[in-house]
C-alpha positions as CSV (number, residue, x, y, z in Angstrom):
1,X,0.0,0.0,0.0
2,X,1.3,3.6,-1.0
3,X,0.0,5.9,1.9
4,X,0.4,9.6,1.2
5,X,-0.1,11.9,4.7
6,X,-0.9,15.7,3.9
7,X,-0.6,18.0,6.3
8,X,0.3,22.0,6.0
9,X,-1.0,25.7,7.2
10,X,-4.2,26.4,7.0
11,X,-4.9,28.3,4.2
12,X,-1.7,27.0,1.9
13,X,-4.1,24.5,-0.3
14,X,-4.4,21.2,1.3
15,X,-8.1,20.7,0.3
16,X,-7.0,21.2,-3.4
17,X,-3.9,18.7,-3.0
18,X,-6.2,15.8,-1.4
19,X,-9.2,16.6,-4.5
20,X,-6.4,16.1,-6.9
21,X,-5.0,13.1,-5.2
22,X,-8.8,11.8,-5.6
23,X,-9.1,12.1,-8.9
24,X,-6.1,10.1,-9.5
25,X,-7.5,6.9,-7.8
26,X,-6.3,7.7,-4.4
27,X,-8.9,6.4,-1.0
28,X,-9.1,10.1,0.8
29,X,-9.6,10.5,4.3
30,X,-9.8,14.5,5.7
31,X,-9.0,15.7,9.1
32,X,-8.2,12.1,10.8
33,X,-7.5,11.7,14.2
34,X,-3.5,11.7,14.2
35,X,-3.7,8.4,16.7
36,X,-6.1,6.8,14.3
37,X,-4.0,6.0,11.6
38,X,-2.3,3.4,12.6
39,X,-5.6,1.5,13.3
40,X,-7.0,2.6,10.0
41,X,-3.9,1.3,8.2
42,X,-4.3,-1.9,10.4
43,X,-8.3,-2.6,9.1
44,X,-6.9,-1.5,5.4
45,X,-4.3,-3.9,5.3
46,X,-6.2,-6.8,6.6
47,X,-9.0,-6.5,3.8
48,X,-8.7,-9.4,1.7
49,X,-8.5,-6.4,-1.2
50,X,-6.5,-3.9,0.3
51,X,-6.9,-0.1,-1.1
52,X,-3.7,0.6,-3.5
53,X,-3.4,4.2,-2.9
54,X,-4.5,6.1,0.5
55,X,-4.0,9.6,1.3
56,X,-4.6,11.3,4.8
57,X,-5.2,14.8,5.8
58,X,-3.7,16.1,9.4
59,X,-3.3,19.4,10.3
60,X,-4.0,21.9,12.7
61,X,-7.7,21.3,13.5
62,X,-6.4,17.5,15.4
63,X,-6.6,18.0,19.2
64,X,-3.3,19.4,20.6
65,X,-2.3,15.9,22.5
66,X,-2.7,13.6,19.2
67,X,-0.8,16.3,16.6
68,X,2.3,16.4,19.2
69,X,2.4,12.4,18.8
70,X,2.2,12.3,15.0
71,X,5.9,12.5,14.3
72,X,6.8,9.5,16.4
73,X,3.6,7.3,14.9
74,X,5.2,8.0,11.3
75,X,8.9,6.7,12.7
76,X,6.7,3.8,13.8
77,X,4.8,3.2,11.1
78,X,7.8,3.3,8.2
79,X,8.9,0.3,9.6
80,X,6.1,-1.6,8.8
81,X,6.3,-3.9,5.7
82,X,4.1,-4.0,2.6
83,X,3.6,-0.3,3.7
84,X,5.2,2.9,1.2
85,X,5.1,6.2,3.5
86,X,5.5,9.8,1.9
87,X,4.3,13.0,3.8
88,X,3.9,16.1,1.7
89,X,3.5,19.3,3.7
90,X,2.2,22.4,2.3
91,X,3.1,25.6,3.1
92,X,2.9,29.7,2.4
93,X,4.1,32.8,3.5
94,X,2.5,34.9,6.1
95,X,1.3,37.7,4.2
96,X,-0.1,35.5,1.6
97,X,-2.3,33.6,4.1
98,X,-3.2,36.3,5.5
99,X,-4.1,38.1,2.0
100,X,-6.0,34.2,1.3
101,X,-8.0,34.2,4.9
102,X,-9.2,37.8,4.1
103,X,-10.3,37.8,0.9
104,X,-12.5,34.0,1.5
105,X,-13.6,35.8,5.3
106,X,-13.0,32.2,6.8
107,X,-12.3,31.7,10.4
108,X,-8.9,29.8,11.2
109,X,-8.9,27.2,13.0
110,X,-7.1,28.2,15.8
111,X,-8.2,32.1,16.2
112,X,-10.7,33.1,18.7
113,X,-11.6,35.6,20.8
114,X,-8.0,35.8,22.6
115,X,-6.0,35.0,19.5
116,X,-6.2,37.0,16.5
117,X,-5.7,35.8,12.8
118,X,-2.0,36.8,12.7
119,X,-1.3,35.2,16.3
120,X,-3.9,32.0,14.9
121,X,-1.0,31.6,11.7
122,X,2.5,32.3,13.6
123,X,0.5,29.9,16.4
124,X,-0.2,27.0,13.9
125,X,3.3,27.4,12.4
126,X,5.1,26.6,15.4
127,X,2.4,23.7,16.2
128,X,3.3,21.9,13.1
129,X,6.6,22.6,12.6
130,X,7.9,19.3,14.0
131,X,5.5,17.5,11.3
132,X,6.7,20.0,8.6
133,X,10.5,19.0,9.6
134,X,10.3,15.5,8.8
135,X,8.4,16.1,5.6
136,X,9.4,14.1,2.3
137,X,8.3,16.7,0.1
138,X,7.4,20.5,1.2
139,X,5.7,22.8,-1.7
140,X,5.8,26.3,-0.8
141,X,2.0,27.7,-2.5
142,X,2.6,31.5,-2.1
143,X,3.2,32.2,-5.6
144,X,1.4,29.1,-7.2
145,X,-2.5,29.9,-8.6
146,X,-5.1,26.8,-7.4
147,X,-4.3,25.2,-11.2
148,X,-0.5,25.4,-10.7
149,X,-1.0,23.7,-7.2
150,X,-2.9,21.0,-8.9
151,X,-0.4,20.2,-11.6
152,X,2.6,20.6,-9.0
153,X,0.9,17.7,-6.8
154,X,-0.1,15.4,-10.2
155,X,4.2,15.9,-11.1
156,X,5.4,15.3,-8.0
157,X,3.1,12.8,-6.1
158,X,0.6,11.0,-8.4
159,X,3.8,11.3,-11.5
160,X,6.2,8.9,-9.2
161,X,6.1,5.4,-9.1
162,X,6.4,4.2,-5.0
163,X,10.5,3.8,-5.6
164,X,11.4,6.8,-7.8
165,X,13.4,10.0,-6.8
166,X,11.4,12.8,-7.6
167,X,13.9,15.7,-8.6
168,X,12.9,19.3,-8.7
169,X,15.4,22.3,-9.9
170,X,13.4,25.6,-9.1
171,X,15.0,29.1,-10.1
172,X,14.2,32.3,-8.0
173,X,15.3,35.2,-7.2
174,X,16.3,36.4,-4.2
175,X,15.2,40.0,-4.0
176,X,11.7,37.8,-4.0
177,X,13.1,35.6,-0.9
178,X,13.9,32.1,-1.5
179,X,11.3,30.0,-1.6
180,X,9.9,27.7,1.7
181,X,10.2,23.9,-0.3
182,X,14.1,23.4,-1.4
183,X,16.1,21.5,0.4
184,X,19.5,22.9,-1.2
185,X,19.9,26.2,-2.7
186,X,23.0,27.6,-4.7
187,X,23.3,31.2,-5.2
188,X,24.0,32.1,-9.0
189,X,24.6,35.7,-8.8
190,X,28.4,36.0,-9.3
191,X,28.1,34.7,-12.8
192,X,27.6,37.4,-15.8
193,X,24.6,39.1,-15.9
194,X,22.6,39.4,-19.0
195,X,20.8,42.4,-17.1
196,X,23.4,44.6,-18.1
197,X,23.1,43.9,-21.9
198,X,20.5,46.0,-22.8
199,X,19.2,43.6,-25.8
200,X,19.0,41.0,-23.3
201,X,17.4,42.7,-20.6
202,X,13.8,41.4,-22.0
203,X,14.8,37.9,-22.6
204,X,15.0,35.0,-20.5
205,X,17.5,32.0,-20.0
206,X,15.2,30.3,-21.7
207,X,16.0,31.9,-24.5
208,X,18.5,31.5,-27.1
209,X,19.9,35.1,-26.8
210,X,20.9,34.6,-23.4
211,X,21.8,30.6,-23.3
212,X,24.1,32.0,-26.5
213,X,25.3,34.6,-24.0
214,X,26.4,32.2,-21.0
215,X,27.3,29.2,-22.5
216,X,30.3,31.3,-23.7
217,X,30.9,32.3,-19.8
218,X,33.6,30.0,-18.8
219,X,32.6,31.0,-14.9
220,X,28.5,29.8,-15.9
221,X,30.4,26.1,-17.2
222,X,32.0,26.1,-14.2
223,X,29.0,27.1,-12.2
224,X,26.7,24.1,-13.5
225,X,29.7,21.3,-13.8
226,X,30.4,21.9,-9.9
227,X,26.7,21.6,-9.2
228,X,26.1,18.8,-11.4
229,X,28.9,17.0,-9.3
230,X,27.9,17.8,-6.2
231,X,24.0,16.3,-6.9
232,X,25.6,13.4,-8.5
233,X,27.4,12.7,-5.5
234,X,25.0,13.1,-2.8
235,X,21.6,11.7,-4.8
236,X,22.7,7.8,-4.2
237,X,23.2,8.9,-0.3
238,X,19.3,10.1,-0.5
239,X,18.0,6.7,-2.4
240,X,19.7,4.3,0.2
241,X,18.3,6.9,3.4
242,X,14.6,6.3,1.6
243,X,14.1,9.8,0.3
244,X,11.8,10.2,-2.3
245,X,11.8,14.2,-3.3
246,X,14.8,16.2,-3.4
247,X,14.5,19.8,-4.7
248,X,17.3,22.1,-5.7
249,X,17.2,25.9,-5.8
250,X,19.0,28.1,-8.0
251,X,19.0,31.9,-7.1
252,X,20.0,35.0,-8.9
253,X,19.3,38.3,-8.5
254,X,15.7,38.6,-10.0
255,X,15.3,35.1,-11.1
256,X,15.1,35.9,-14.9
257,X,18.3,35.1,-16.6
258,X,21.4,33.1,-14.2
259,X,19.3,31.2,-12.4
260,X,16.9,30.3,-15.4
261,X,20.2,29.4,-17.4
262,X,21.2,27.1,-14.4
263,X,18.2,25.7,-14.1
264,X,17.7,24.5,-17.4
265,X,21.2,23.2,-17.6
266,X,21.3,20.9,-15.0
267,X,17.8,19.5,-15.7
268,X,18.7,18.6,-19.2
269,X,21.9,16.5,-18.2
270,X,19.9,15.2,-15.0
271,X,17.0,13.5,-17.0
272,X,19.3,11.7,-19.3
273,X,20.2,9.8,-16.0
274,X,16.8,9.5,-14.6
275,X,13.4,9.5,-14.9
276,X,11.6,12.0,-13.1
277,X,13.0,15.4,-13.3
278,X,10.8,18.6,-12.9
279,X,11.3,22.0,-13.1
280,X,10.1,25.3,-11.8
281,X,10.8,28.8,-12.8
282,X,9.0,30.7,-9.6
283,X,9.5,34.3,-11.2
284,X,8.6,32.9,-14.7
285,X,5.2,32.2,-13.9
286,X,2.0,34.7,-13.8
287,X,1.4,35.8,-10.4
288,X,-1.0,33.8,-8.3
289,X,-4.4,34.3,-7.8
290,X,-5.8,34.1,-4.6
């Protein structure tokens, strides 16, 4: 049994990630009792059909007791056999979920009376932190529209088989912050800038003006070739410790050009080794909707 646990801030898109995971085939259960699941697994396992897929949503609205246990019931429960575990946690920044929880006029879960909606999402943050912590996949939604969310969770989670790698290379920039979900990030900004050309200012690395314009950078070669080596190296470490999403950022300044460039680059050598290689330009796409 594959047995996908969502879990995230209020407000970052979990009710879209478990519809899409639903219309892929997957048995969805919302807002189970964290100390239920092991029992639930138990009564789907001995079912002389067992369900193939199963996704769970936990989050904030779990009482206080049961959410602090979780981590330690997922430790327990990967060591279970016939049993593939991934837990994907979605997250967004502040602002934005305040900008989300405003515009819909929901209440959060955890504001009241003596908490307000800010003090509700900095609250929830530190409650699930733990859970976000040992997460096999994090997917930052503040820039990412309801439809982008969707096709995000049908790459990365529906896309893999149980034993693939799932590798992301996202570009940014970092006047934009880096984003929430990578769990390396290389900083591209001491290469030549295409900025400064004006011809290429309104191009992309995408492009063939500026890929013309850094593949004849000796420093950009270098740039991607010491990357490229230092992934190689570490991915096998990830495979034998049962990791099944690794994402790597690539910043430059605005997240138009370098990083784009980057990007690109590596991913192109990177799925003539393997199967499932994504990519994401954040400050290519439109901005979100709410």
């Amino acid at each position: 049994m594959r047995l996908v646990v969502l879990s995230g801030r209020s407000g970052s898109g979990k009710s879209t990630a478990l519809q899409v995971l639903e219309d892929v085939g997957f048995y969805c259960i919302d807002n189970l009792p964290a100390l239920l699941l092991p029992e639930l697994l138990r009564l789907m396992l001995a079912e002389a059909r067992p369900v193939a897929n199963l996704a769970v949503s936990i989050d904030a609205r779990n009482l206080l007791s049961n959410l602090r246990q979780l981590p330690e019931v997922m430790l327990q429960l990967r060591q279970l056999p016939n049993l593939s575990i991934e837990t994907l946690f979605l997250d967004a920044g502040e602002s934005t979920l305040l900008r989300r929880y405003n515009s819909t006029r929901r209440r959060h879960p955890l504001s009241d009376s003596n908490q307000s909606l800010q003090q509700a999402i900095r609250t929830e943050r530190e409650l699930l932190e733990p859970i976000a912590n040992q997460a096999d996949l994090r997917i930052d939604t503040t820039r990412l529209s309801l439809y982008e969310l969707r096709d995000e969770v049908k790459l990365r989670i529906a896309g893999r088989t149980e034993q693939e790698l799932s590798l992301q290379f996202e570009s940014f920039g970092f006047k934009h912050g880096v984003p929430l979900d990578v769990d390396f990030t290389f900083d591209v900004r001491s290469l030549p800038n295409p900025y400064w050309v004006p011809e290429l200012r309104q191009h992309t690395g995408r492009d063939p003006e500026v890929i013309d314009f850094l593949s004849r950078s000796d420093e950009a070669a270098e740039m991607v070739s010491d990357i490229r080596l230092f992934v190689e190296k570490w991915l096998p470490r990830f495979r034998a410790n049962n990791r099944s999403y690794v994402t790597i950022g690539i910043g430059c300044t605005g997240g138009q050009h370098r990083s784009v460039y980057v990007t690109e680059q590596l991913a192109g050598h990177f799925r003539t080794l393997m199967d499932n290689v994504q990519v994401m330009h954040r400050e290519l796409r439109q901005p979100a909707a709410d």
